[in-house]
VOGU-3710 file (C-alpha; in Angstrom, 3 decimals, decimal comma):
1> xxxxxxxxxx> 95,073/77,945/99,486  98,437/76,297/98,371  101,424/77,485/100,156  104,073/78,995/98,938  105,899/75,740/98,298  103,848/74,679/96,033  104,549/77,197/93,587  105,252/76,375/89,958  105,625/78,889/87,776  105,139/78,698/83,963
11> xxxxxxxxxx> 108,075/78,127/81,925  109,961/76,044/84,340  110,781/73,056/81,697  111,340/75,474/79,301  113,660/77,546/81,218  115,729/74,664/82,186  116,307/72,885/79,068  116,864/76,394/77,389  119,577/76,509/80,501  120,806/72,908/79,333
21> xxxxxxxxxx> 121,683/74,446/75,485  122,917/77,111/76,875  125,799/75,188/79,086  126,676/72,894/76,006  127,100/76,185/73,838  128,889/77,714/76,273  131,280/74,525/76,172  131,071/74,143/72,519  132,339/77,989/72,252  135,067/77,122/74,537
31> xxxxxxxxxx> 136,629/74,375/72,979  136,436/75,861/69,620  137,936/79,152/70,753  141,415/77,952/73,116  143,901/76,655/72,318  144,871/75,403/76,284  145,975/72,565/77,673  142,862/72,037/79,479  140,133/72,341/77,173  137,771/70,039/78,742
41> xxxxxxxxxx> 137,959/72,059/82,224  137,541/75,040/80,712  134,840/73,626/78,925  133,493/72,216/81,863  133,579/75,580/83,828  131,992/78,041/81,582  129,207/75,606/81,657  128,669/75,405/85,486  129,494/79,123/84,774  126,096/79,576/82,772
51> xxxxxxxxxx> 124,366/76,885/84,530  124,612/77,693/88,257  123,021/80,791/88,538  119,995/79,418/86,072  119,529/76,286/88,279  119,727/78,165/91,405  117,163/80,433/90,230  114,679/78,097/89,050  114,560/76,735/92,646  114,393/80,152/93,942
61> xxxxxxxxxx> 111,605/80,875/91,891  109,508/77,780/93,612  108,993/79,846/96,848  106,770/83,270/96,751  109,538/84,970/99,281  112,391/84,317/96,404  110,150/83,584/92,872  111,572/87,558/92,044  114,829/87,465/92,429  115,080/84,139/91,314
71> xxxxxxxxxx> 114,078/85,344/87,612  116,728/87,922/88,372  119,484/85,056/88,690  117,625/83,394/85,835  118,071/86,667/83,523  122,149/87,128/84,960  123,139/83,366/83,907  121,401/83,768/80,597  122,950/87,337/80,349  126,212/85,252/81,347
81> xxxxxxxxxx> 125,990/82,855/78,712  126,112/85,712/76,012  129,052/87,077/77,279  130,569/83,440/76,679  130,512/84,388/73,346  133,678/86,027/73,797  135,155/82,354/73,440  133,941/82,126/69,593  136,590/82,535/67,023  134,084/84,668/65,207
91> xxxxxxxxxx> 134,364/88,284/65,354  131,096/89,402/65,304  130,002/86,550/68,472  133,066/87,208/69,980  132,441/91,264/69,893  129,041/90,901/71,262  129,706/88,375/73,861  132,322/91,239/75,262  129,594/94,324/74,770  127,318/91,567/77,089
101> xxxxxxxxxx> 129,695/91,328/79,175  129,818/95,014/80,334  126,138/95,216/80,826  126,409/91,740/82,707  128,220/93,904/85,752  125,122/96,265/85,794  122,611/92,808/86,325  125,150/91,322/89,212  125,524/94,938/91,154  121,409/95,059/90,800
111> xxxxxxxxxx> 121,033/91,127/91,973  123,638/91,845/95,175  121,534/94,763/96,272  118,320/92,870/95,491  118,900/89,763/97,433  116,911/88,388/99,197  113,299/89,700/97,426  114,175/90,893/94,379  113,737/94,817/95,073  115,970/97,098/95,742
121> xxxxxxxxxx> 115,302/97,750/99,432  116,580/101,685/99,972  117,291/104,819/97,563  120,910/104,216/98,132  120,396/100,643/96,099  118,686/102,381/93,135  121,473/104,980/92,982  124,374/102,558/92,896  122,863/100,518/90,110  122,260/103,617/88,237
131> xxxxxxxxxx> 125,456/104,538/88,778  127,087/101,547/87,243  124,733/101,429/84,241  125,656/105,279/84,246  129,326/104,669/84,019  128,640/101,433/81,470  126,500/103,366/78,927  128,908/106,480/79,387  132,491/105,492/79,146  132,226/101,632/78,468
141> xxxxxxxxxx> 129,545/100,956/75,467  130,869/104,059/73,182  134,375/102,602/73,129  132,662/99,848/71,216  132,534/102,030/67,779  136,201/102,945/68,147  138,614/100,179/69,479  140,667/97,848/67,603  140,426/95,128/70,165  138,867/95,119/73,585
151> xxxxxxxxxx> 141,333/94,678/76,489  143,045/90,967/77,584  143,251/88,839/79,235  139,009/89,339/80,413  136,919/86,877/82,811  134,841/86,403/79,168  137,219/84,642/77,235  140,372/82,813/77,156  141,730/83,872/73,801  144,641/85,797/75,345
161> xxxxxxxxxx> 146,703/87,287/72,333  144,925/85,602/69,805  141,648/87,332/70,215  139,251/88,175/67,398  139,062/91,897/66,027  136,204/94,228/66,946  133,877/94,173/64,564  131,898/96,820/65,814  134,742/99,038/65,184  133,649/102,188/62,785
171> xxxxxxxxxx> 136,847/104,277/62,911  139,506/104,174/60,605  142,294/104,613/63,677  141,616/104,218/67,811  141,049/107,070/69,092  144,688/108,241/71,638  142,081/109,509/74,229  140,480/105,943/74,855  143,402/104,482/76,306  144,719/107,803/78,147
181> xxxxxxxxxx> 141,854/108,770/78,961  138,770/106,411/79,198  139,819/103,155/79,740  141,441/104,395/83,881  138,671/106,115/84,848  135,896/103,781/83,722  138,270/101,192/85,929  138,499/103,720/88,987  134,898/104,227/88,893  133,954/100,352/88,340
191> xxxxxxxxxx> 136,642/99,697/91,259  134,868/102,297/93,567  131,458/101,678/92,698  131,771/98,010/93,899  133,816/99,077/97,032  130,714/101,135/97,584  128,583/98,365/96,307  130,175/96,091/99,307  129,885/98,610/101,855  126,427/98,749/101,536
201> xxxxxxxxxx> 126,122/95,151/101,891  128,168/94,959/104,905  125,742/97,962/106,223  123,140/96,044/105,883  123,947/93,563/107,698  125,392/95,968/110,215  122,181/97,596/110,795  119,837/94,643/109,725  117,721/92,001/112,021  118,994/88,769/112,589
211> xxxxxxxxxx> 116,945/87,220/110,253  118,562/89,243/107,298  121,831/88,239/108,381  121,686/85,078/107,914  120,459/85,238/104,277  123,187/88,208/103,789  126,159/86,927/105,299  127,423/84,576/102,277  126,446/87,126/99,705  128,697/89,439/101,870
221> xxxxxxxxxx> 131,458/87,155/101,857  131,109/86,765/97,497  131,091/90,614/97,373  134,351/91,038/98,824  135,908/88,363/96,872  134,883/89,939/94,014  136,043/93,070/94,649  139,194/91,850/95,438  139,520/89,801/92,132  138,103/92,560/90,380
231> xxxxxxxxxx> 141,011/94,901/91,671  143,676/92,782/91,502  143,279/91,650/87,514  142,600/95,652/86,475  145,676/96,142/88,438  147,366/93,190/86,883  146,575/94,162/83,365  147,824/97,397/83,962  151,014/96,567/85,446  151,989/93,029/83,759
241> xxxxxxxxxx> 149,309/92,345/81,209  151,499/88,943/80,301  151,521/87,933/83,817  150,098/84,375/84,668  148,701/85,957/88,453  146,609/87,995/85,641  144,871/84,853/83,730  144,414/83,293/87,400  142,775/86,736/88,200  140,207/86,483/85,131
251> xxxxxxxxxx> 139,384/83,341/86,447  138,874/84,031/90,102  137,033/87,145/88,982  134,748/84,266/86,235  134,059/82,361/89,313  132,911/84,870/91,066  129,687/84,469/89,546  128,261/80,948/89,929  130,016/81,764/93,941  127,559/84,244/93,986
261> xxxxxxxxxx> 124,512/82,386/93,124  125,666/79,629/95,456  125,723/82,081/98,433  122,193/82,893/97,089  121,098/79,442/97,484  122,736/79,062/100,683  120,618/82,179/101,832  117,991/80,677/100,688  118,379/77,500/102,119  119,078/79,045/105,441
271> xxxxxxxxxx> 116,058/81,337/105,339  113,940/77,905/104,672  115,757/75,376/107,319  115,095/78,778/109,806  110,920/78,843/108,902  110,600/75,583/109,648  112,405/75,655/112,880  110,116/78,869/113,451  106,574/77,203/112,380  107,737/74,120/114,936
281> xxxxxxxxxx> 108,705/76,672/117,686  105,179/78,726/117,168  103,416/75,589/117,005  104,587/74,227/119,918  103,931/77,534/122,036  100,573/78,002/120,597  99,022/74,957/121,245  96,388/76,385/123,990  94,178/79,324/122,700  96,688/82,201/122,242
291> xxxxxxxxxx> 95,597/85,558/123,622  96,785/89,039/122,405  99,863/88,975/124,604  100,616/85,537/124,036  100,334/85,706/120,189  102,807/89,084/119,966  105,713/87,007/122,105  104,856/83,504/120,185  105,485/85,403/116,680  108,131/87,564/117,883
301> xxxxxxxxxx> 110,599/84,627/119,719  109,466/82,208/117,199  110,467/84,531/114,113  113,508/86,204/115,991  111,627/89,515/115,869  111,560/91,317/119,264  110,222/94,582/117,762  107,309/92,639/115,898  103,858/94,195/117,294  100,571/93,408/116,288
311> xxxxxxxxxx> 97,829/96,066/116,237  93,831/94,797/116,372  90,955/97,110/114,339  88,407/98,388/116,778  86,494/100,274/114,014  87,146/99,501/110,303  85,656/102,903/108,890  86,845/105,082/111,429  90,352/103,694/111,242  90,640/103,236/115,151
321> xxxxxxxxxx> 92,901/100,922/116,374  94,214/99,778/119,957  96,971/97,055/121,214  96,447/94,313/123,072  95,352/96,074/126,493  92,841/97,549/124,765  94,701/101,550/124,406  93,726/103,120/121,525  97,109/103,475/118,764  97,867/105,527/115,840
331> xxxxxxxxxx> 96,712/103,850/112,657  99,891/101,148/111,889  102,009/101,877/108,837  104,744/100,268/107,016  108,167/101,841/107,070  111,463/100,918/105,524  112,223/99,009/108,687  108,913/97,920/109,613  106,589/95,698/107,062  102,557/95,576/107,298
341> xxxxxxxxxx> 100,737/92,765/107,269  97,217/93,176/107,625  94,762/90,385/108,907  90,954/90,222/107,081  88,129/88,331/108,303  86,531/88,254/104,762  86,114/91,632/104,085  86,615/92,973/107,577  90,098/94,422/108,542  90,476/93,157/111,998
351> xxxxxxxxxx> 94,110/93,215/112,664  98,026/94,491/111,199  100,969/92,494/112,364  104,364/95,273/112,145  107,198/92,885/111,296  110,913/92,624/109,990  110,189/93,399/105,995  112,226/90,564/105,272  109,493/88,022/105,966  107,027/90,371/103,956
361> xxxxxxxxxx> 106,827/88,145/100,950  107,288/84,804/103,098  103,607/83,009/102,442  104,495/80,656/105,608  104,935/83,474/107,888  102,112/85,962/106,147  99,596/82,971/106,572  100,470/81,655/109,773  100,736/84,775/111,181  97,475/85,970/110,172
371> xxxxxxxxxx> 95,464/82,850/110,835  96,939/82,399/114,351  96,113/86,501/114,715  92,427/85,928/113,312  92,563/82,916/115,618  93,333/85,252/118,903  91,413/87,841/118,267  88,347/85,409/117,955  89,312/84,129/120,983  89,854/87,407/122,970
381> xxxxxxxxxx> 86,694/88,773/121,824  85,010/85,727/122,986  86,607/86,240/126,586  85,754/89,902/126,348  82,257/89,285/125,460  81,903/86,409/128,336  83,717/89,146/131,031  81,516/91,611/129,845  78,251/89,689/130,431  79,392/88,428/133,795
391> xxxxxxxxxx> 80,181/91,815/134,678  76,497/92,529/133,525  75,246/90,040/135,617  77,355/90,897/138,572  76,378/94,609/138,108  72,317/93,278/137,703  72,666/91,599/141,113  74,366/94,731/142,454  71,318/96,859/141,100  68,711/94,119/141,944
401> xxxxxxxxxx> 70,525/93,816/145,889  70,574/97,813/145,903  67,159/98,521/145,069  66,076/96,013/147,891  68,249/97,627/150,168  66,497/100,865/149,290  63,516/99,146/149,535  64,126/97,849/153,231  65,396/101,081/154,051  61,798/102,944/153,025
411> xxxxxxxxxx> 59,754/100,141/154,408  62,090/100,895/158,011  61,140/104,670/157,024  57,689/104,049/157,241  57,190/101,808/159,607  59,089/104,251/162,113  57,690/107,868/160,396  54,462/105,990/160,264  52,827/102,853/162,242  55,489/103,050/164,766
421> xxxxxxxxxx> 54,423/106,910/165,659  50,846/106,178/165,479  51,138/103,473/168,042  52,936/106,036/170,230  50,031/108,129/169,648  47,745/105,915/170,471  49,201/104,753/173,395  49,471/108,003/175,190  45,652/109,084/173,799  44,769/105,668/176,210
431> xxxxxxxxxx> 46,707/106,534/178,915  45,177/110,003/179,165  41,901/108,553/178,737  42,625/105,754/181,731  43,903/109,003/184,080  40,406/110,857/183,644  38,793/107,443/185,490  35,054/106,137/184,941  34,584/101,729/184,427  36,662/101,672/181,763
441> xxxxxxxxxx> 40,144/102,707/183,078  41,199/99,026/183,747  40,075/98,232/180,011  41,818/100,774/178,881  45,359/100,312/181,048  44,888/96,474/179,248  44,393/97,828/175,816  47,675/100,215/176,665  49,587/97,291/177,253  48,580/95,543/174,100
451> xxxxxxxxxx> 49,677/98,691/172,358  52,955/99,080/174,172  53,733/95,017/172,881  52,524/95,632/169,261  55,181/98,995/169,118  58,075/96,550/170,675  56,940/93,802/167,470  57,003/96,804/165,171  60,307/97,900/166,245  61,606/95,045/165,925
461> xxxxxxxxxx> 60,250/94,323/162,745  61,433/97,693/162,187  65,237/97,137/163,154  65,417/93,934/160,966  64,815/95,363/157,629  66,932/97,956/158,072  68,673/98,610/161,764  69,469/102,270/161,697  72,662/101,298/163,520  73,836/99,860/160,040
471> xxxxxxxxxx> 73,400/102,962/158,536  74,369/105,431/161,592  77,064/103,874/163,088  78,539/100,924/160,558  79,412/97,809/160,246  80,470/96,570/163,317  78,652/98,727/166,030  75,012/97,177/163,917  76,381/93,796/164,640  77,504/94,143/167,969
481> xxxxxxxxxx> 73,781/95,666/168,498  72,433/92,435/167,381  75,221/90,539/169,231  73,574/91,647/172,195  69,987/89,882/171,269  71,535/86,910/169,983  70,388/84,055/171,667  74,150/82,505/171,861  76,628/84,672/173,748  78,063/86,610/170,862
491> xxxxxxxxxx> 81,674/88,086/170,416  82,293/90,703/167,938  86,056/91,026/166,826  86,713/93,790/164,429  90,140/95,068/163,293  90,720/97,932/160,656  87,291/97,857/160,054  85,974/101,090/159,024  82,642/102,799/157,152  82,325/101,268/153,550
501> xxxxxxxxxx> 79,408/101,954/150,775  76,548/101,111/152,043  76,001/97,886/149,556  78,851/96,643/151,080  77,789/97,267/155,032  74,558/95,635/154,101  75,790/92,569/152,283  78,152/92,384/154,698  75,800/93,153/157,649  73,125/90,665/156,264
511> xxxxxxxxxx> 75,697/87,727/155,930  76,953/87,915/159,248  73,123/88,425/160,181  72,154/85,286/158,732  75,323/82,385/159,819  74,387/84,471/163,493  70,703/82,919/163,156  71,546/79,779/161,358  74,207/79,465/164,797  71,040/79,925/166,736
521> xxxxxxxxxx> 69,026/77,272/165,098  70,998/75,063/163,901  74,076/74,844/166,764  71,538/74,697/169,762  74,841/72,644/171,558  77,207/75,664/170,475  78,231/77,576/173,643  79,095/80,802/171,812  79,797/82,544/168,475  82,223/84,621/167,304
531> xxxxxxxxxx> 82,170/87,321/164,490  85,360/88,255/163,290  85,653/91,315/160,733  89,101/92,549/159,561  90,761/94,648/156,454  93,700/93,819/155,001  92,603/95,357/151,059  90,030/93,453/151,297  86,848/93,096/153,752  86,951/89,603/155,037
541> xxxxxxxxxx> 84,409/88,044/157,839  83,928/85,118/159,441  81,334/83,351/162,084  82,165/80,514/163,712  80,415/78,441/166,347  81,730/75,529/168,332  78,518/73,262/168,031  78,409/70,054/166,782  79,192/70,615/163,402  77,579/68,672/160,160
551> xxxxxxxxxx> 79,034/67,336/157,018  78,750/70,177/154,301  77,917/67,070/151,367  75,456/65,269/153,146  73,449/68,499/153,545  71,948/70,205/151,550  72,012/74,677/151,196  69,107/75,964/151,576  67,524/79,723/150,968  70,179/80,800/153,729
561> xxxxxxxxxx> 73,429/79,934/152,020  72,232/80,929/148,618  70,995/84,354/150,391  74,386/84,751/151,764  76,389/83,804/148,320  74,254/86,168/146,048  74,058/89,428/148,485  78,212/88,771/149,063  78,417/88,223/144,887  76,546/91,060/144,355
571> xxxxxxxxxx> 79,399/93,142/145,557  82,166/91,107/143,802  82,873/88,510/147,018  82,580/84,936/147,563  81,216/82,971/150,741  82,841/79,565/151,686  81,276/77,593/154,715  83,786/74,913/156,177  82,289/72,464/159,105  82,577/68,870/159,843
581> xxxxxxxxxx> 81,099/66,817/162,631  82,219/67,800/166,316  84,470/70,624/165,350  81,903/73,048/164,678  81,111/75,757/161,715  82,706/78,375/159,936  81,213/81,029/157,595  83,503/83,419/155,760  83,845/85,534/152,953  85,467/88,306/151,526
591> xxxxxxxxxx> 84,632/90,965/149,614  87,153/93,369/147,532  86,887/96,714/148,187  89,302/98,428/145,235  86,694/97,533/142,480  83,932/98,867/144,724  85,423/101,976/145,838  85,934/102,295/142,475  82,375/102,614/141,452  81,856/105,142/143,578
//
């Protein structure tokens, strides 16, 4: 897709060399219509005159942002060069070229409150240029049909006293009530509607973000200069029409115009020097894979737009939308001070960027912003999807670990509710039978015994699926229980430790369970163990032994370590075993208790 630099619009060659006759009329009028000293200059200027607000626009129409309003400076230097007509020696030119020349203050009022797209931005706009085509079609065109002459000296011409007629004229006599009357107040109102017409440009900027500024500052600057010209050669004519301050006040108030398309191409030029610097600046901060939050501050620094927010689609048909933490928002829309630019992924609305408006029609920053947007979004979905299925995974294991949890805790229900009291049974059924005497007592006494060791095997069986101490008294009283078995002498340590879900009590139970027999078999040398539980936020454990140690890469985990990782990852922890040869070995881990509690 080209950018929008690459823009040509049809008609360019055509405009300009229709811009290039235009100038050498304009000169050609001027030098056959003064009689000055400086012909040539004069010449010269009503050319630039014409020609700098046509050139300007045909390079403002090369970029999307500015193609609009650069057909409006287009349409005010051609409307310019008719009111150079004034300069012909000809009546009839010479009337129309002033009758232009009126509606030529309608087209600059419209381009100052157009710049820098072309449109007029608020209500306020539309009303002043109404006004001043109002006050032109009202009390300036009408006059046409019944003056003599048209008032001197004018920014149009430089005929002075010897100006043509009016051949429009179709009274026998000018009317008394044009000059009393008409002729002040279409001045007050022209005066006041450009004081107005400057105001608003200077509350625009006022109230405008600092990228509008820049673009609006030099037109500000032209707008006041006009004005003042403007005032000073009505005044001027009024009070000392032969005056020379009043000729050099035509002439300020002439130059006015090509001024103002200069400070148009100096917005321009600023608005492109600043997109540049902005597309280096977002380049250079996006050069990892942007998330949500990273993309909103990226745009927003790089474009000087701290109130630029990006909304992404969760649901294009229901119209749901959410920021970039995921909380649901209203729908976006645009406002006068906020612009809408939506991101597609082919026919899919995915995202809206709110932004200044006045980089609404800027193809750099609508494209850029919008791929790097598509570009996050891919990205943070991506993440999402791989948290989500490690969540799943994590939240599998839990189940899976769980379920055999539940599992060891009915086999330990059965074994006591069911072998374990049958044996009992039985063993007093033997005894009674050994009491009432006869050959067999001594047989049965032995077979007594042999029941008495097979309900010790079963209780201990029992108590290492699933020691009811675990889940009567906790954590630490079910490992101090099998502290006291151990076959190392075996400290328990415990601080803050209190009762926790019972996934958590058994992973962590089954963990310290296992390094305790590993110590046993492993670190015959080891003269004790210690367990160490604490909570600090967090459940951490560790067993250590002061055997002779081993070098964790020369050996490899067995079903032990990867028993102790999954039941501790189950529950959201992580195991770490540190040892080394003659200092022996250390198993800890720690496991997070806000996200469990939280499940609860």
């Amino acid at each position: 897709m080209p950018s929008d630099h690459d823009i040509r619009p049809d008609g360019t060659l055509a405009i300009a060399a229709a811009g290039l006759a235009a100038c050498a009329v304009a000169a050609a009028l001027t030098v056959s219509g003064t009689d000055s000293e400086n012909i040539a200059l004069q010449a010269l200027a009503r050319a630039v005159m014409v020609g700098t607000p046509i050139a300007v626009g045909l390079y403002a129409r090369r970029h999307a942002a500015s193609a609009r309003f650069g057909s409006l400076l287009i349409v005010a230097g051609f409307g310019w060069f008719m009111a150079t007509l004034s300069e012909s020696p000809d009546a009839w030119l010479y009337s129309l070229g002033r009758v232009t020349g009126w509606f030529i203050e309608v087209v600059l009022v419209y381009v100052i409150l157009a710049f820098p797209t072309g449109r007029l931005p608020a209500r306020v706009d539309r009303i002043l240029v109404a006004a001043i085509g109002l006050v032109v079609l009202v009390l300036y065109l009408p006059t046409a049909l019944l003056v003599d002459s048209y008032p001197v000296p004018t920014q149009w011409a430089d005929c002075s006293g010897g100006c043509p007629g009016n051949a429009f004229m179709v009274v026998e006599s000018q009317p008394a009530f044009v000059d009393d009357v008409v002729r002040p107040l279409r001045e007050i109102l022209t005066v006041l509607i450009f004081t107005a017409v400057t105001v608003r440009v200077a509350w625009r900027i006022r109230g405008a973000s600092a990228l509008t500024r820049r673009a609006l500052g030099p037109v500000l600057f032209v707008s006041v200069f006009r004005l003042g010209a403007f005032a000073v050669a009505l005044a001027g004519r009024r009070i000392a029409p032969d005056s020379p301050l009043v000729d050099a006040g035509a002439w300020l108030l002439a130059i006015t115009v090509p001024l103002l398309a200069l400070a148009f191409l100096a917005g321009v030029w600023t608005w492109r020097l600043f997109m540049a610097a902005a597309m280096q600046r977002l380049a250079t901060r996006l050069r990892a894979h942007p998330g949500p939050d990273d993309l909103r501050a990226a745009l927003a620094d790089a474009f000087d737009d701290p109130s630029l927010d990006i909304a992404y689609c969760l649901d294009d048909r229901a119209d749901r939308w959410a920021d970039a933490a995921g909380r649901e928002l209203p729908p976006p829309v645009a406002t006068p001070q906020r612009a809408l630019t939506e991101v597609n992924d082919g026919d899919r609305r995915v995202a809206a960027i709110l932004h200044d408006p006045a980089l609404r029609d800027d193809g750099a920053f609508t494209e850029t912003a919008a791929t790097y947007a598509s570009m996050a979004l891919d990205n943070h979905r991506l993440s999402a999807q791989a948290a989500s299925l490690v969540r799943e995974v994590r939240e599998s294991r839990a189940r899976i670990q769980s379920s055999a949890d539940d599992e060891r805790r009915r086999i330990e229900h059965d074994l006591h509710d069911g072998a374990q009291q049958r044996l009992v049974a039985l063993r007093i059924k033997l005894e009674l039978a050994a009491e009432r005497g006869g050959g067999a007592a001594d047989l049965l006494r032995a077979l007594g015994a042999d029941v008495e060791d097979a309900l010790d095997e079963v209780r201990s069986l029992a108590r290492g699926i699933y020691p009811p101490a675990l889940a009567d008294r906790g954590l630490v009283e079910a490992l101090r229980s099998e502290a006291l078995h151990s076959v190392l002498p075996t400290t328990v340590l415990a601080a803050g430790v209190a009762r926790y879900p019972r996934e958590i009590e058994s992973a962590a139970y089954f963990c310290c369970l296992e390094a305790m027999q590993n110590a046993a078999k492993h670190a015959s040398d080891a003269s004790a163990v210690v367990v160490e539980l604490s909570d600090n936020g967090a459940l951490r454990f560790e067993v250590r032994d002061d055997g002779a140690g081993f070098e964790p890469r020369t050996v490899q985990r067995g079903v032990g370590f990867t028993s102790m990782r999954d039941r501790v990852a189950a529950v959201g922890g992580e195991v770490s075993i540190e040892s080394r040869p003659g200092h022996g070995t250390r198993v800890s881990a720690t496991i997070p208790l806000e996200v469990n509690l939280t499940r609860q």
